[in-house]
C-alpha positions as a printed NumPy array, in Angstrom:
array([[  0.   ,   0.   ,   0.   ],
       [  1.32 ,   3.35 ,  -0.962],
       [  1.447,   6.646,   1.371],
       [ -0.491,   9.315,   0.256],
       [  1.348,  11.929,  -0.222],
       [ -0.106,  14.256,   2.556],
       [ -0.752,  13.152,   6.42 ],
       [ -3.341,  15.129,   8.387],
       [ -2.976,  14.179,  11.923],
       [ -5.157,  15.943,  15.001],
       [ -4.517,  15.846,  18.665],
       [ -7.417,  14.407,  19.662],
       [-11.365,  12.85 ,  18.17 ],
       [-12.378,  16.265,  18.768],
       [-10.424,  17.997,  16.386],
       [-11.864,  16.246,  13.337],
       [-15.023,  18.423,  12.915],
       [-12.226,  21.084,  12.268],
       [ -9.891,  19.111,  10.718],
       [-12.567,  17.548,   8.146],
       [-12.087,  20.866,   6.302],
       [ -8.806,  20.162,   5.263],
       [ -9.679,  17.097,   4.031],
       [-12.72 ,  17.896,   2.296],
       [-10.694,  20.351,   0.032],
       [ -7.629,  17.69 ,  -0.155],
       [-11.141,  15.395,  -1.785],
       [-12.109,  18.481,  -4.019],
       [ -8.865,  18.413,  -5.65 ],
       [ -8.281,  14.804,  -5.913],
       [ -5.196,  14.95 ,  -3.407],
       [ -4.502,  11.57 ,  -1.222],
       [ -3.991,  12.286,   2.196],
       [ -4.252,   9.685,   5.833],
       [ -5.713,  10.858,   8.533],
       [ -4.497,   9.82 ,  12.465],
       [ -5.043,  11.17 ,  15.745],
       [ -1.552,  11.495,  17.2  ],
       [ -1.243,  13.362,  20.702],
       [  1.754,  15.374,  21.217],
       [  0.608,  14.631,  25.143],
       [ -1.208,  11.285,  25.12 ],
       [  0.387,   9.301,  22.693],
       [  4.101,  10.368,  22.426],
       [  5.802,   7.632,  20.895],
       [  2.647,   7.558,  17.994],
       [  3.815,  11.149,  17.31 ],
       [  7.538,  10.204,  17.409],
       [  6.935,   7.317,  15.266],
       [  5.047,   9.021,  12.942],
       [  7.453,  12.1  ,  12.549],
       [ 10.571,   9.765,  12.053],
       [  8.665,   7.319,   9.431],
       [  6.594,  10.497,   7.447],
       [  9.657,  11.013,   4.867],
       [ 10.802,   7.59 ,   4.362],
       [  7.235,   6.209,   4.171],
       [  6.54 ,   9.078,   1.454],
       [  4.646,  11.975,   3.113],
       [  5.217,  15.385,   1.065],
       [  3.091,  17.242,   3.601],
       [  2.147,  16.978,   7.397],
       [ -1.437,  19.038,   8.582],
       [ -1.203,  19.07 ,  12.274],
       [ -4.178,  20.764,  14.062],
       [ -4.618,  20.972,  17.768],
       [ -6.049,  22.909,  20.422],
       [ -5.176,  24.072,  23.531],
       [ -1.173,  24.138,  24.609],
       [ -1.231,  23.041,  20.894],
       [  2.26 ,  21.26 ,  20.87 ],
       [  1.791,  18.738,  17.903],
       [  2.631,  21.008,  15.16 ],
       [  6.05 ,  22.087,  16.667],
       [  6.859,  18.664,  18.044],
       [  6.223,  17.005,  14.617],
       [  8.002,  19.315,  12.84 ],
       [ 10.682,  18.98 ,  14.971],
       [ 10.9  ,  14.97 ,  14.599],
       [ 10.595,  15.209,  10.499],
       [ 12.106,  17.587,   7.03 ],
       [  8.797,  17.178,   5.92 ],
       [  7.129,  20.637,   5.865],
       [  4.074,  20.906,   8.805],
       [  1.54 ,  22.967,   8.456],
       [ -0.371,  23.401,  11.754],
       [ -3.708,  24.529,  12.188],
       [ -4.986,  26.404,  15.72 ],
       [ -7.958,  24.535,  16.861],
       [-10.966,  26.534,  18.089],
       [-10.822,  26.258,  21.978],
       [-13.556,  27.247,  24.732],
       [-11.642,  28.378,  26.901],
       [ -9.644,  30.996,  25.199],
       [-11.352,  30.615,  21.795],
       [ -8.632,  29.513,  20.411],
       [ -5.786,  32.222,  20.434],
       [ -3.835,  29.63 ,  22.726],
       [ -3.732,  27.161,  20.239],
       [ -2.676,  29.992,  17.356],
       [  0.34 ,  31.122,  19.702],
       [  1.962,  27.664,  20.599],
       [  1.875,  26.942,  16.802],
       [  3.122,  30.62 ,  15.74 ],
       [  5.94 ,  30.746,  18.297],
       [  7.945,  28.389,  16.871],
       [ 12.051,  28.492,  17.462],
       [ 14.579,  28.762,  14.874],
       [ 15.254,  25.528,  13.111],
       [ 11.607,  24.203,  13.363],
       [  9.56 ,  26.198,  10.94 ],
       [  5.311,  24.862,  11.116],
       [  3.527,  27.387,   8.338],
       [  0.423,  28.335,  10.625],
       [ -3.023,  28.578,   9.318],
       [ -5.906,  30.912,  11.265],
       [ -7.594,  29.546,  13.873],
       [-10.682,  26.909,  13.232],
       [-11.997,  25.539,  10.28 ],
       [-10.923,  28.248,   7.933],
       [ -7.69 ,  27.794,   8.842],
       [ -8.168,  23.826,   8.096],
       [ -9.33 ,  24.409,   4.71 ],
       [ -6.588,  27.007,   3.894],
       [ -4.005,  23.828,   4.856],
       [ -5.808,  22.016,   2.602],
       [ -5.23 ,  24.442,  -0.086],
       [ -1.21 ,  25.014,   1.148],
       [ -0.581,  21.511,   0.587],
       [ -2.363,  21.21 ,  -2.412],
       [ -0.141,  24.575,  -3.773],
       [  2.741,  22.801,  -2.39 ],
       [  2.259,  19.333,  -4.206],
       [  1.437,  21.28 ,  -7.036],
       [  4.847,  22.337,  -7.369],
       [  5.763,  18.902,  -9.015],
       [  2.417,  17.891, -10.268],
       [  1.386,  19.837, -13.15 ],
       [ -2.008,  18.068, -13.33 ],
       [ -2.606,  18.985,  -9.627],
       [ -1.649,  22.793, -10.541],
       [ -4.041,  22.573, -13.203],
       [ -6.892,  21.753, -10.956],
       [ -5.828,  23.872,  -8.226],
       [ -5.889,  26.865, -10.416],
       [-10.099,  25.467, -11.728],
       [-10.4  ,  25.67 ,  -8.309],
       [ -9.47 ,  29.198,  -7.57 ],
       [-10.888,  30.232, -11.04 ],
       [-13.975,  28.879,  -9.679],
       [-13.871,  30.743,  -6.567],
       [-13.475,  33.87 ,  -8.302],
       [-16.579,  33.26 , -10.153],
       [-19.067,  32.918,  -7.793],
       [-18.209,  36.52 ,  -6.103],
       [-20.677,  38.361,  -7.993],
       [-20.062,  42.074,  -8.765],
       [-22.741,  43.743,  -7.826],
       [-24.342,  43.261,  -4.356],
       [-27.902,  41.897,  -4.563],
       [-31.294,  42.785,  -2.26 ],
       [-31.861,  38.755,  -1.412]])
């Protein structure tokens, strides 16, 4: 079985509903991807495994969303060359600006690209891995730019009444 070539990997079940996003725009495009729950807290040596086997087992991109102290986007991209991009997960507590700071404040040497907070942030991952896949796929680029084409379409110009 081949590795797709993008991993999107959450802290915890509860992250999916955000998560889902990326994914549902990785589907839109026609982009592979796995998806894992892999605690930077709870399941340490999952996350270790998973950040020393990501290259090697073919992995072109990492998505790592979590909430709260929000350590699996630094800690994976500090276990892997792979390039992470996290994504803050909405939190009650602090609606989520904890989880955008312990991904932002990353130090030098392990870069995670960081996404807003929530499921915009999700789907813009979505659409960074795609643009970086796309790099080397010209078929990908090709659908990646329908996409955006697409998305400049259905702004209309004019406001409406409705």
């Amino acid at each position: 079985m081949t590795t797709p070539p993008v991993g999107i990997i959450m802290g915890s079940q509860s992250d999916w509903p955000t998560m889902r996003e990326a994914a549902v725009l990785l589907d839109e495009l026609g982009v592979a991807y796995e998806s894992r729950i892999v605690s930077a807290h709870r399941t340490p040596d999952r996350l270790w495994d998973y950040g020393k086997t990501a290259a090697d087992r073919g992995l072109q991109v990492i998505i790592a969303g979590a909430g709260g102290a929000a350590h699996l986007p630094g800690m994976m991209a500090s276990k892997t060359r792979v390039p992470v991009i996290g994504v803050p997960v909405l939190t009650k507590a602090l609606s989520g600006v904890d989880s955008l700071y312990s991904i932002l404040q990353m130090p030098k040497g392990f870069p995670v690209a960081t996404m807003a907070i929530g499921a915009p942030g999700a789907a813009n991952a979505g659409l960074m891995a795609a643009g970086i896949l796309a790099l080397q796929d010209p078929a990908l680029a090709a659908r990646l730019d329908a996409w955006r084409d697409a998305l400049s379409a259905s702004i209309p110009q004019e406001p409406s009444d409705d």
